[in-house]
C-alpha positions as CSV (number, residue, x, y, z in Angstrom):
1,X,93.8,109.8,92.3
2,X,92.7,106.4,90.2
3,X,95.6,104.4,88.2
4,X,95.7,101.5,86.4
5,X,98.6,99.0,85.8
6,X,99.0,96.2,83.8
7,X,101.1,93.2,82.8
8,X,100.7,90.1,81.3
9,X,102.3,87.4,82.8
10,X,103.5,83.5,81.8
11,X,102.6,81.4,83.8
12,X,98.8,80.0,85.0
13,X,96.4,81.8,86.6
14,X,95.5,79.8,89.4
15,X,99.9,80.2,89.9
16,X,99.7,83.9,90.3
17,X,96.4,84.0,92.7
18,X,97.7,81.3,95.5
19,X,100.9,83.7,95.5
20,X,98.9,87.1,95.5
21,X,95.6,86.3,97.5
22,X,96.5,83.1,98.9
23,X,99.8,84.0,99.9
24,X,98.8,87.4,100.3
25,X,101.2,87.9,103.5
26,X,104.1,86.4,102.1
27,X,104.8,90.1,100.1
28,X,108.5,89.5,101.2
29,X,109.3,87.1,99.0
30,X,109.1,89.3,96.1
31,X,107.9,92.6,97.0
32,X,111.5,94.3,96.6
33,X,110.7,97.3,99.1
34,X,109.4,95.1,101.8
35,X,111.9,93.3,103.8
36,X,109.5,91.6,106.1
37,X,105.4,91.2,105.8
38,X,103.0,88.6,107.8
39,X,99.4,88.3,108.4
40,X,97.4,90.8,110.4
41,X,96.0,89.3,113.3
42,X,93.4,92.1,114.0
43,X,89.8,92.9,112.3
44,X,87.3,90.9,110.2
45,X,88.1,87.8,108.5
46,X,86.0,88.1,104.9
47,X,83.8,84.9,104.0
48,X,86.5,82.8,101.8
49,X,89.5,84.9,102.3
50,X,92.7,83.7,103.8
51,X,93.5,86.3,106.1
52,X,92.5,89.2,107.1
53,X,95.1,91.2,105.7
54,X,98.9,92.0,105.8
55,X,101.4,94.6,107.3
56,X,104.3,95.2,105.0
57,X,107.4,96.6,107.0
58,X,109.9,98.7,104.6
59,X,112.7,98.8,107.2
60,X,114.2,96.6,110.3
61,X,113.2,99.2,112.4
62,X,111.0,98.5,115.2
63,X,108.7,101.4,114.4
64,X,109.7,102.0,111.1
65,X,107.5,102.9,108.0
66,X,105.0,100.1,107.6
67,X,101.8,99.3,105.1
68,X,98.7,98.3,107.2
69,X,96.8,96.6,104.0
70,X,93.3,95.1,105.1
71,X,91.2,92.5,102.3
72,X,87.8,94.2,101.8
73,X,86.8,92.2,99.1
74,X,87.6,88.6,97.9
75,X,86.4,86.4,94.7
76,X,88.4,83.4,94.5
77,X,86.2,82.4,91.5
78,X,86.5,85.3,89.5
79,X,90.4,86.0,90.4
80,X,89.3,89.3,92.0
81,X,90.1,90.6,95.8
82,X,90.1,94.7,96.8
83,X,92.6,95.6,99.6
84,X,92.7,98.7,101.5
85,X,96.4,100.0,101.9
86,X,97.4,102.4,104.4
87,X,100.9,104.0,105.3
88,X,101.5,104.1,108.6
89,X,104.6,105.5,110.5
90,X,105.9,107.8,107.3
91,X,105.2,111.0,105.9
92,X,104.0,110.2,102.9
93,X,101.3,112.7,100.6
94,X,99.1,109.4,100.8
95,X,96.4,108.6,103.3
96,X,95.3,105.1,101.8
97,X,94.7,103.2,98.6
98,X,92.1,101.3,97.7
99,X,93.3,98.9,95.5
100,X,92.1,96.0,93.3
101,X,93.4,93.3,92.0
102,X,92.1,90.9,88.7
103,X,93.5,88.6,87.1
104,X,92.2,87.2,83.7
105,X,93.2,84.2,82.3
106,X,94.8,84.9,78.2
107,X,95.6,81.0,78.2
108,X,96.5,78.2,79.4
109,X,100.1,79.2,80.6
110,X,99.7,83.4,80.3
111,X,97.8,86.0,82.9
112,X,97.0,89.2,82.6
113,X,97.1,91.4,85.9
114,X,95.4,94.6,86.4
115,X,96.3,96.4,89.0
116,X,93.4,99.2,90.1
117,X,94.4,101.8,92.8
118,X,92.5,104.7,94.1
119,X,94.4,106.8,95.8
120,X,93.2,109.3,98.7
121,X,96.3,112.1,98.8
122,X,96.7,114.4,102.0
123,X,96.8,118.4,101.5
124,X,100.4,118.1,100.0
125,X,100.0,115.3,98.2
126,X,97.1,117.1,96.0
127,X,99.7,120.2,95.8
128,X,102.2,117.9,94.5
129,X,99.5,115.9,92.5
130,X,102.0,115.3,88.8
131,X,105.2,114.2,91.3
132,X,102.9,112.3,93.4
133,X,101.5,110.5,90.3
134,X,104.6,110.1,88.3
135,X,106.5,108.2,92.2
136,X,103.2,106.1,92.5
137,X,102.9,105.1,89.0
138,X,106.5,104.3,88.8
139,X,106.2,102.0,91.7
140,X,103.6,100.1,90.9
141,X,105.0,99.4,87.7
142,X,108.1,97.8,88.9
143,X,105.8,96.1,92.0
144,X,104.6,94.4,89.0
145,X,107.9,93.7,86.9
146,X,108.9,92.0,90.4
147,X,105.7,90.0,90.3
148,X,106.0,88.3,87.1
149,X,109.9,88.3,87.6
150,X,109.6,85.7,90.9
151,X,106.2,83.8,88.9
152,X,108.3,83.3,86.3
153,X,111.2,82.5,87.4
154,X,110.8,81.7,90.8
155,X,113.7,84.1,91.9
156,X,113.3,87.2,93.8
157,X,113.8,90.7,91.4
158,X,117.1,91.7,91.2
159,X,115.5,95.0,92.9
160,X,114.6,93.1,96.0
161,X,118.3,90.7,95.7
162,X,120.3,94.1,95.5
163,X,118.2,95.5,98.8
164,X,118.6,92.3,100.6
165,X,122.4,92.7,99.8
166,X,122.1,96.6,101.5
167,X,119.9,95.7,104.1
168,X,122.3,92.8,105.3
169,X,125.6,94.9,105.2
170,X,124.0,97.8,107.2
């Protein structure tokens, strides 16, 4: 299942790559379903990327729900990078994403991010292919209004301040 998703976004583009391919395990501080992320310590480091890749936990659990994303491709000149996502620890209809990322410079203070995914669903997830789609594409919509929220601003969503807020009176 391929989707795209885009937004244009004002601030610089060398702004928005140090915090999403730079930065790339530092997802917590905007992503507003991911309470805690860090760099993977395990596989290949790419020529020129920063890390290897990132987990992305979705809980406080200690074997909660989790994102194992892996970089398999990074242009720091062109503002590109693929990452391979994969859920691990919940039932989702997903088995991994391949995803890429571009950004393209519309000025000197405005970015335009595209966000590429292709999605390989599990059995259910091709039974439920319109749901699956609608969730997906909803989320990486507001993954996106989050991103450009905390670039320009340089505040977390309100999405991820209200699950901080849950999270810390659980």
């Amino acid at each position: 299942m391929k989707m795209t998703n885009k937004i244009t976004i004002n601030h610089s583009i060398d702004v928005i790559w140090k915090l999403l391919a730079d930065d790339f395990d530092k997802a917590d501080l905007w992503m507003a379903g991911v309470p805690k992320s860090y760099a993977k310590e395990d596989g290949a480091l790419l020529n020129e990327a920063p890390m290897i890749g990132r987990v992305c936990e979705f809980t406080s659990k200690a074997d909660g729900p989790y994102a194992d994303e892996t970089i398999t491709f990074y242009d720091k000149v062109n503002y590109c990078m693929d990452v391979e996502v994969v859920p691990r620890n919940v039932k989702v209809p997903v088995e991994k994403n391949c995803l890429n990322i571009k950004l393209i410079p519309l000025g000197k203070n405005q970015t335009k991010v595209i966000w590429d995914s292709d999605l390989s669903l599990k059995p259910k997830g091709i039974l439920l292919y319109p749901i699956v789609r609608f969730g997906i594409s909803k989320s990486f919509k507001q993954l996106l209004e989050e991103l450009k929220y905390f670039v320009e601003t340089g505040l977390p969503h309100p999405r991820k301040v209200t699950n901080q807020r849950k999270a810390f009176a659980a």
